[in-house]
C-alpha positions as CSV (number, residue, x, y, z in Angstrom):
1,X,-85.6,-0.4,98.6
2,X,-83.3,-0.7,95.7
3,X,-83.1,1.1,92.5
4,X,-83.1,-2.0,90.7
5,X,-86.4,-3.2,92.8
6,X,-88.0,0.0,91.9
7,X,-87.5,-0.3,88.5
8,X,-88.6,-3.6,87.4
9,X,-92.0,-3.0,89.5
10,X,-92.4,-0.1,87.5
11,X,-91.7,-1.8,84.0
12,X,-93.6,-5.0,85.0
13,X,-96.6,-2.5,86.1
14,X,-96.3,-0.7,82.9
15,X,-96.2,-3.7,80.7
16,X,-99.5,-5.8,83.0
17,X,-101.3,-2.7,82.2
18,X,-100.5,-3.2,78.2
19,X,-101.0,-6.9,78.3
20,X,-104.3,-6.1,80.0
21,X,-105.4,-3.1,77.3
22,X,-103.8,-5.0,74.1
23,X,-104.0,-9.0,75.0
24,X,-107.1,-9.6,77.3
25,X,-109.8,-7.2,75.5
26,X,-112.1,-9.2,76.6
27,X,-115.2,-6.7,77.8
28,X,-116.2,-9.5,80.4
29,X,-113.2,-7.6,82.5
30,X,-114.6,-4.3,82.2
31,X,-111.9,-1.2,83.2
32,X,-108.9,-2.4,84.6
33,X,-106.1,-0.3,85.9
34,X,-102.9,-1.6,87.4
35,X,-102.2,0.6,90.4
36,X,-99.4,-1.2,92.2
37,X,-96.8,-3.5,92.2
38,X,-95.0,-4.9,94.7
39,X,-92.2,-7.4,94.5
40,X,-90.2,-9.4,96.8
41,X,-86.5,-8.5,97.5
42,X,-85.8,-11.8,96.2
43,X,-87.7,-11.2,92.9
44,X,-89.5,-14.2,93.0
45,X,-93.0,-13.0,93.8
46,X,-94.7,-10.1,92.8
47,X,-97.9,-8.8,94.1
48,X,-100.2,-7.0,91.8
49,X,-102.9,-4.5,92.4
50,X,-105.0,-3.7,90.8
51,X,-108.6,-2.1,90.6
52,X,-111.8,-2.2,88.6
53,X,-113.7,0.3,87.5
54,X,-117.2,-1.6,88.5
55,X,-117.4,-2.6,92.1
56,X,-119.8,-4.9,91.5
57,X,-117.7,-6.8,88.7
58,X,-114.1,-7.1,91.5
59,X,-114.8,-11.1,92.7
60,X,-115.6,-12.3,89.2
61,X,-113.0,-9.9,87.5
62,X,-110.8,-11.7,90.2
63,X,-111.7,-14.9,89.3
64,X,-110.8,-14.8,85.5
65,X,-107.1,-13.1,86.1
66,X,-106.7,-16.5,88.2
67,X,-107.6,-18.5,85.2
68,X,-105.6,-16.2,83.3
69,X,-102.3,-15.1,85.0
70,X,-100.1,-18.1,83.8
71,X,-100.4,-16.9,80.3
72,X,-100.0,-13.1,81.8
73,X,-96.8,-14.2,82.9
74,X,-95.9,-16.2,79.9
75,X,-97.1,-12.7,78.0
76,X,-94.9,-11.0,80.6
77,X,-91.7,-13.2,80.0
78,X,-91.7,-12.6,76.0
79,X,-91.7,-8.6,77.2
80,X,-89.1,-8.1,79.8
81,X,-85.6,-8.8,79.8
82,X,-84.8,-10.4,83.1
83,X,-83.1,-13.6,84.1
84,X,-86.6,-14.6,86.0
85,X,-89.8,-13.4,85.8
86,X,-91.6,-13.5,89.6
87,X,-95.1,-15.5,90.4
88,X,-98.1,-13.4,90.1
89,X,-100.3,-12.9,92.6
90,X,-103.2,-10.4,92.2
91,X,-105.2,-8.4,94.5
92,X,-108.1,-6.0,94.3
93,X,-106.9,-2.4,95.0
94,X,-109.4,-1.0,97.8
95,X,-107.7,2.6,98.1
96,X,-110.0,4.4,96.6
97,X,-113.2,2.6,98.8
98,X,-111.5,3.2,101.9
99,X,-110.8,6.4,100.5
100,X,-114.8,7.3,99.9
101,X,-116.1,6.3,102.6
102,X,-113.6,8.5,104.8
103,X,-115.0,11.4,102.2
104,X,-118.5,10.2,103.4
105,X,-117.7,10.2,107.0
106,X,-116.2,13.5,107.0
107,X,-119.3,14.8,105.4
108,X,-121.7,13.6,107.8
109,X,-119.7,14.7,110.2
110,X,-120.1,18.2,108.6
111,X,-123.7,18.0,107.8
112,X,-124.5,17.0,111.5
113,X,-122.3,19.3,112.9
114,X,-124.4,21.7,110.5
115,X,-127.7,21.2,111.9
116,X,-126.4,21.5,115.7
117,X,-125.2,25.1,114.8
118,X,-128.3,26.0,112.9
């Protein structure tokens, strides 16, 4: 990967996750973070993760950053000084669930292993 790659994901992640806390306050979206960004060597398309803070909130949360993403792109273009903004396509960022239930396997694993010995 390119220097030049790795540095506009990390600006546009930096300024989604400003648009996000200063522009869309909107408490419908609950706690956003913006934990990724991904973008094609071609700079055209860039793939945004991001997670929620309320599980139960991710396919409606989803939902309104579809309604929304032209004019966080629009938003975007005013901040960054590049010849062309990328498309933006959002995901839900499931690290941290796959990550838990690993946690909870492992435990079980423990506490079963736990009553064998005892």
């Amino acid at each position: 990967m390119s220097y030049r790659v790795d540095r506009i994901e990390n600006l546009i992640k930096e300024e989604i996750s400003l648009i996000f806390l200063n522009k869309f306050k909107d408490p419908a979206f609950g706690l956003i973070t913006i934990t990724n960004v991904k973008i094609s060597p071609d700079l055209k398309i860039a793939k945004i993760y991001f997670s929620v803070f309320e599980k139960d909130k991710r396919d409606f949360v989803s939902a309104k950053i579809e309604l929304v993403k032209g004019a966080i792109r629009t938003e975007l273009a005013h901040r960054i000084r590049i010849r062309f903004v990328p498309e933006l396509k959002f995901f839900v960022d499931d690290t941290l669930d796959y990550v838990e239930k690993i946690e909870s396997l492992i435990k079980k694993i423990h506490e079963d292993d736990n009553k064998g010995n005892g």
